[in-house]
N, C-alpha and C positions, 0 to 999 in steps of 0.2 A: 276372893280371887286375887293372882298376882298380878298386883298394878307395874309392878317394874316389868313383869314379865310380857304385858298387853306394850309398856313404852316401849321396849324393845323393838318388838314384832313392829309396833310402828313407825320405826328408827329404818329398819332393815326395810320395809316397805317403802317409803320415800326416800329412802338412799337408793335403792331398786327401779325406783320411778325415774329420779334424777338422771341415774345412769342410762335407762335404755333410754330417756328422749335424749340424751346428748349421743348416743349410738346413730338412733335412726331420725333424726332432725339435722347432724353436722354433716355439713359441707364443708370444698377445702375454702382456704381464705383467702390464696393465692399461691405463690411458689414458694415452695416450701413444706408447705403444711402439709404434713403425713396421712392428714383425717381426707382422703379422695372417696365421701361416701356421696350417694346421690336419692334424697328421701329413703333412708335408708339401707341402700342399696350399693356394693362396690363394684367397684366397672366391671371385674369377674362377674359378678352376679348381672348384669346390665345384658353383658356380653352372652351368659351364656342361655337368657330367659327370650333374648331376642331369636337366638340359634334353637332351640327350642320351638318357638311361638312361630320359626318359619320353617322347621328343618332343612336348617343349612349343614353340610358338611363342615365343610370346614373355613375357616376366617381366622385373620390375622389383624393386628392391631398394631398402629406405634402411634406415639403420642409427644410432641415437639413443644420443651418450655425452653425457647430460643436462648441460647445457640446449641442447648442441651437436647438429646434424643432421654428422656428418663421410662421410658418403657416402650418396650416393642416386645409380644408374645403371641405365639399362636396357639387355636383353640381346634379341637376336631382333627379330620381325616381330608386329607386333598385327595385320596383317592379310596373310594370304598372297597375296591377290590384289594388292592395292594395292601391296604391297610397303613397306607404310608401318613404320617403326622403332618398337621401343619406346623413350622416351625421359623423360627424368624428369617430364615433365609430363602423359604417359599415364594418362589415367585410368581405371578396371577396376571393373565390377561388385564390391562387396566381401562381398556375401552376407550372411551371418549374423552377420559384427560390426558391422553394423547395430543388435543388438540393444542393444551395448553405452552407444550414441548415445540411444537409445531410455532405458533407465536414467538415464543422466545428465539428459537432459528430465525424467521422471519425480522425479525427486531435486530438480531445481530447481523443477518444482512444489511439491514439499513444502516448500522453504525459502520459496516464495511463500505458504504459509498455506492452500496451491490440493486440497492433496492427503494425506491420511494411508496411510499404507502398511497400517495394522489394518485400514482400512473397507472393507468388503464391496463388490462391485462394483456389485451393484444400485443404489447412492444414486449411482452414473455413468451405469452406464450400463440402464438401467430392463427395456430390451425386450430384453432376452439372455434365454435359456431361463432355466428357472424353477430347474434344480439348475445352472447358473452362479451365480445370485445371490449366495449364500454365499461364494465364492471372495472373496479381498482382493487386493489390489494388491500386498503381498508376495510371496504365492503366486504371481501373474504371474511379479514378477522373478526368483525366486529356482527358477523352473520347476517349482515345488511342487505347480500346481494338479489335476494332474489330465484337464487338458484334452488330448484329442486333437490331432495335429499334422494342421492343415488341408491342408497341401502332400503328405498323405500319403495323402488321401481318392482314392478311387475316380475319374476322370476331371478331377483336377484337372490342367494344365497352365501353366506359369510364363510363356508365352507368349499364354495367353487373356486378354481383358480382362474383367474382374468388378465386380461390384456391391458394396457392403458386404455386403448383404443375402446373397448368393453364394454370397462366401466361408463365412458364418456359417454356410451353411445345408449346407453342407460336412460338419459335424461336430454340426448342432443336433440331429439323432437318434440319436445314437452316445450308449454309457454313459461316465462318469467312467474313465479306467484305474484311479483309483485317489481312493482319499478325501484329499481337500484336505489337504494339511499334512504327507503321512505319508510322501509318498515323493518323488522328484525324478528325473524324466524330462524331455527338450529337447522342446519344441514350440515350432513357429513360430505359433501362437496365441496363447501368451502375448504378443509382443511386442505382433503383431496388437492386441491387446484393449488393449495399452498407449496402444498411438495414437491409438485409436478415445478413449482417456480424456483424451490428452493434446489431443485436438482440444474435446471436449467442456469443459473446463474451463479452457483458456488463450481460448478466443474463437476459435483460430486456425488452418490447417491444419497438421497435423503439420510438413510443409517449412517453412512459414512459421515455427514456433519454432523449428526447430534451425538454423533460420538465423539467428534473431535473437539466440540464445541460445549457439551454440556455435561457427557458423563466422565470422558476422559477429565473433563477442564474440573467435576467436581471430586475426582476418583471414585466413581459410582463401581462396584463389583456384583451388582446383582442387579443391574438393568440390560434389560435385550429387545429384540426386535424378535418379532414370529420369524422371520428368516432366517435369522442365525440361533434360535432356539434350539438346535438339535445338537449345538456347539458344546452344550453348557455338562460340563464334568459331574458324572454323579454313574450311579447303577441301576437307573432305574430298569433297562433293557438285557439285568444280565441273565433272564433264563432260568429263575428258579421257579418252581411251580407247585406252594405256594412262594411269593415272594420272598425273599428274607435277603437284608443287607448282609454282606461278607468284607466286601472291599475294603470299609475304613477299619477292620483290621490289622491290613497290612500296607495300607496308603495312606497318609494320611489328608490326600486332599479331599478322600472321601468319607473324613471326620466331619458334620453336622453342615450335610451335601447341600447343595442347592438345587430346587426338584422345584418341576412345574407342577401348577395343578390343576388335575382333570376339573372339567368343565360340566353342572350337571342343569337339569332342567327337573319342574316337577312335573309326574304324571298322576293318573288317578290311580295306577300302583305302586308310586313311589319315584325317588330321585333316576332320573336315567341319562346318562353321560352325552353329552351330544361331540358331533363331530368337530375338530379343532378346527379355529378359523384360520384362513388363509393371507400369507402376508399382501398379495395382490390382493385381495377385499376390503382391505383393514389399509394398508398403507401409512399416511399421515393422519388419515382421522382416527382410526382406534388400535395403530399396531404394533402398542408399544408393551412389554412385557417388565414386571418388575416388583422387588420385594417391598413390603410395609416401610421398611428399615429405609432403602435406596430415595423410596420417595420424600422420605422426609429429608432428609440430607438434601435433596433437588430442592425440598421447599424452603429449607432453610439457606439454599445457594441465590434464591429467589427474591428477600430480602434486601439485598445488600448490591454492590456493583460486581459478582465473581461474575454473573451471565451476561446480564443486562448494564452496560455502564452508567447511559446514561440517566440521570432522573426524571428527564421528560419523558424517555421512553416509556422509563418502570410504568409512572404515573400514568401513562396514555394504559397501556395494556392492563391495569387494577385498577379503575376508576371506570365508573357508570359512563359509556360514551350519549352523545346527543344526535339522535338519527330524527331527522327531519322535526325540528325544534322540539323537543319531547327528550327526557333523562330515560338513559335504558339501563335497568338493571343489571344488566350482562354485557360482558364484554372477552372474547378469544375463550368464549366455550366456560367462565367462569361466573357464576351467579355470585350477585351483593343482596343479600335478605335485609339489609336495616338495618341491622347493630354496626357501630361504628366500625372500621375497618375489619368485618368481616367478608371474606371471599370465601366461596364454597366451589368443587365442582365433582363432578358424578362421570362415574362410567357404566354402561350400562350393554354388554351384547350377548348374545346366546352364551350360557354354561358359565358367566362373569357379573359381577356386579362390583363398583369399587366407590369409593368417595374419601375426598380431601376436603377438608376444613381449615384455615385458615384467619387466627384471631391476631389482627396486625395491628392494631392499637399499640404503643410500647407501655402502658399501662397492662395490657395483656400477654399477648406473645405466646398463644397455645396456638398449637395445630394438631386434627386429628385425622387419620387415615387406616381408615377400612379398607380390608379384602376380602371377597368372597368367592369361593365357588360353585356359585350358582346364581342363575341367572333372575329378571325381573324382580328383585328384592323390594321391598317395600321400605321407606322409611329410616332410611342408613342416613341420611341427617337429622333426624330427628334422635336418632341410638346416639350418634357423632355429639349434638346438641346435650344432653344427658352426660355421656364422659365430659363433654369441656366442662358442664357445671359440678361435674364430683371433685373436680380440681379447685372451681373459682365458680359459687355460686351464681356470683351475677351474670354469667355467661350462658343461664341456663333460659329454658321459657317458663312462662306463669306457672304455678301449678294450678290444675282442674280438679276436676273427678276422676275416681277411677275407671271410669268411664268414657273420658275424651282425648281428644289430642289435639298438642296446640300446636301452630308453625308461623313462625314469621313470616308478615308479607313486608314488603319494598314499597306498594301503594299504602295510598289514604282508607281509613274505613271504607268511603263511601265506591271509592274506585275498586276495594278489594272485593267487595259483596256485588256489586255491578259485573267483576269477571266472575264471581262464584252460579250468579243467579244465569248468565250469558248461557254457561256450560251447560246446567243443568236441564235448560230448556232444548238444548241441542241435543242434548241428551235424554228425551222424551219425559224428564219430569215435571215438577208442576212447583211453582212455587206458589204457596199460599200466601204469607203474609211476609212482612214488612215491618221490623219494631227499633223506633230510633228513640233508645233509652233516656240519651243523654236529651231529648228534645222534651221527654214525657215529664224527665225530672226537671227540667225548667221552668215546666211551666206550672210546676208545685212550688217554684223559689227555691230549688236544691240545684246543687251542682255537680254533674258526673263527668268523667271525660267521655270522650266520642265513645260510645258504646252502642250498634246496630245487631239485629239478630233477624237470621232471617225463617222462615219456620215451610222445610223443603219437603217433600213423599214423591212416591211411585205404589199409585196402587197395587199395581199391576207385584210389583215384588211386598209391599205393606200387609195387605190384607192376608197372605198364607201365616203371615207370624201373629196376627189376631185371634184367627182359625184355631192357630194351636195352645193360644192363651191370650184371654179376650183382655188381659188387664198390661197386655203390653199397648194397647190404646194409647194407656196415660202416658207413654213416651214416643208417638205416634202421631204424626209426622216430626220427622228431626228436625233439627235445630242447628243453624252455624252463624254461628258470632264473631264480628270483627270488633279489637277494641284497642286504643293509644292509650300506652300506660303514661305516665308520668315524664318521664325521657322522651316523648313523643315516636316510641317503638312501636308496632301495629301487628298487632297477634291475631291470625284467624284459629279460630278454635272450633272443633266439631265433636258431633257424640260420635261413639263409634258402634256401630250396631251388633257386631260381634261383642265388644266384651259389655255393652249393657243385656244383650241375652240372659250372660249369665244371675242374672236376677231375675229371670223369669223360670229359670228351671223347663226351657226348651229341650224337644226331643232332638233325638240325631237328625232325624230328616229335614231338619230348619238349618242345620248348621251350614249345608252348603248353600244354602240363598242370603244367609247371613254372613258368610265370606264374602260372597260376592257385591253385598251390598259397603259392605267394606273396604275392601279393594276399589270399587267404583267411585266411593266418597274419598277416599284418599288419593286416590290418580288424578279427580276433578280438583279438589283442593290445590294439589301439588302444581297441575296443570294452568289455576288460577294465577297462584303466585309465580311465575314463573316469568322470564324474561320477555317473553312473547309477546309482540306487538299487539298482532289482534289475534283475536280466539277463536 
């Protein structure tokens, strides 16, 4: 036999080897570094497995290595019928980080001398019921108030057009959830009542300052208001049937147009477009319109003194506020998950889903933002989490199984597993057991970090996936695990029962109880970690 001929082959073999683990093991290293893959995966791929696994039309991306914008691209279709592209200058409903825009006005009133964050609402806004008055403009921002979430009321719709007066009256005979100061819960009335102040005391319509103040002051060209959205230059309306651009042509402002995009929802026969939300519905909590590109430019105006001058402010409005002796993770609509100067925040309403990311460390300095159209999306921080670490490893979470997912929590193990186990039981399941790793390895003379796991079911949805294969048992009842790595970071990790399935070789007819168990466990998760006082 040829011995040189066998060296070879085994030359070309571990040369072969070498090369794919450094394909699918490199991450980037930090700025600079061209290798943006993610456990072997590039954000293309990231991007388009998630779009896929949810079918989303279409989503756009930009990604901020401050002061630099180094990618912003769109993926998909903003509109199925038209056929139109999503494209960097797509602009999308952005939901609830509205609220954040809304803050920053608020802020810049107070450096006008316009606004005190202590004063009671009343000396604003007068004719508000009689147990709003008390409430402060803090309390707004900082979602401390108390107030009911008006998008929450009994036949309210984000498609109807409303009155001030409407909205108010939405939630005017409803009690407090809670007394001013003491707890913190999200409501789209805080922001609401922010605008209603910021109109009252600048002279001007809400749109009108944050245009003067924040898009004008950063030269934003592809931010808007649901109001003046029918402003915006392009052909989407010109009549052809089927669609087809002609315009940029012979114009050229209608060279790589800026187009809104439809809005879709899923059914059980597929995406179906829901009705556009209304700027009287939406207001200062979610009604602000704008491209991937725009917002980061805003987030990078966000950094520095262009919006915000002062540093106590900045610091008040990004930093965990203290509501009734107690650190709250959130603050003006924006979540801190535990990595050091990370800020996240989410929008989320009919036929829209968005999220902003936020890594302010100067050791760091990525930020990432998502758009989608389509609504109730699952897991767009955890995708967001994924791109930051295809750039800078260390920004990403643990890795698991192929089978889990992990998410940062803000609390302590024991606090995290405490609101995990809370839900679960509200939520008619059952928890069995109880396993505190780090205690068990103690008391061997080994030493683990705080590592708890807690071991959760629901017969009632358990036993048809048994039925249909009895050896799905051995992963039966789930399992979710809080653990402090090293850095004292706190990851809750769960299995996810969709994609452990696929090792059982389930039929179709399990699939939809296995979504559901899915979506269930990650809503309750998300719903754990989350800013919210009490659960």
């Amino acid at each position: 036999m040829d011995t040189n001929w066998i060296k070879g082959c085994l030359i070309v073999i571990i040369l072969t080897g070498v090369l794919m683990d450094s394909v699918t093991s490199h991450a980037g290293n930090g700025r600079g570094d061209v290798h943006t893959v993610y456990q072997g995966q590039s954000v293309d791929d990231l991007i388009i497995r998630y779009m896929d696994e949810n079918n989303v039309p279409g989503l756009t991306l930009a990604i901020v290595q401050a002061p630099y914008i180094t990618r912003v691209v769109g993926y998909g279709l903003v509109d199925t019928d038209s056929r139109r592209l999503a494209a960097t200058r797509t602009v999308f409903n952005i939901g609830q980080i509205t609220n954040a825009y809304t803050a920053v006005a608020i802020m810049q009133l107070k450096e006008e001398g316009k606004v005190q964050l202590d004063t009671s609402l009343g000396k604003y806004l007068p004719n508000i019921p009689d147990r709003w008055q008390p409430i402060t403009i803090r309390q707004l921002l900082t979602h401390s108030s108390g107030l009911p979430d008006y998008t929450l009321a009994t036949g309210f719709n984000y498609a109807k057009n409303y009155q001030t007066r409407d909205i108010l009256n939405l939630i005017s005979d409803k009690e407090l959830l809670f007394k001013p100061g003491s707890q913190m819960r999200s409501s789209a009335s805080n922001p609401y009542l922010l605008g209603l102040i910021i109109e009252q005391v600048s002279g001007m319509s809400y749109q009108d300052y944050v245009t003067k103040n924040q898009i004008e002051r950063l030269g934003l060209k592809h931010t808007f208001f649901i109001s003046n959205a029918q402003s915006i230059a392009n052909e989407i309306t010109n009549g052809t049937n089927p669609f087809k651009h002609s315009a940029f042509l012979h114009k050229p402002v209608f060279i790589d147009p800026v187009e809104a995009a439809v809005g879709y929802s899923q059914s059980e026969q597929g995406l179906v477009a829901v009705p556009s939300p209304t700027w009287s519905a939406t207001f200062a909590a979610s009604g602000i319109i704008a491209s991937a590109e725009d917002i980061s430019l805003w987030d990078i105006g966000l950094a520095g003194d262009i919006l915000v001058k002062d540093t106590a402010d900045r610091s008040f409005l990004y930093s965990a506020p203290t509501i009734n002796n107690h650190s709250v993770p959130g603050n003006a609509g924006w979540f801190f998950p535990g990595h050091k100067g990370l800020m996240e925040i989410k929008g989320a309403i009919p036929g829209y889903s968005a999220f902003l990311s936020r890594f302010t460390d100067p050791s760091e300095l990525l930020c990432v933002t998502l758009l989608a159209n389509k609504g109730n999306l699952p897991d767009l921080d955890s995708l967001a989490r994924k791109i930051a670490a295809s750039f800078d490893a260390k920004l990403g979470t643990p890795v698991g199984s192929d089978w889990s997912e992990t998410v940062q929590s803000p609390y302590s193990v024991s606090e995290t597993l405490d609101r995990v186990s809370s839900l679960i039981k509200k939520n008619g399941g059952t928890v069995f057991a109880r396993i505190d790793h780090a205690l068990e390895a103690h008391q061997t003379n080994q030493l683990l970090s705080d590592t708890q796991v807690i071991i959760i079911g629901n017969p009632a949805k358990g036993t048809a996936l048994m039925q249909a294969n009895a050896a799905f048992a051995l992963d039966l009842p789930l399992r979710i695990m809080a653990t402090q790595d090293a850095s004292g970071q706190v990851w809750l990790s769960f299995t996810d029962p969709l994609k452990l399935a696929s090792e059982y070789q389930l039929n179709a007819q399990q699939i939809p109880v296995l979504k559901q168990m899915s979506l269930g466990l990650r809503t309750l998760c998300q719903q754990a970690i989350s800013a919210q006082s009490e659960l």
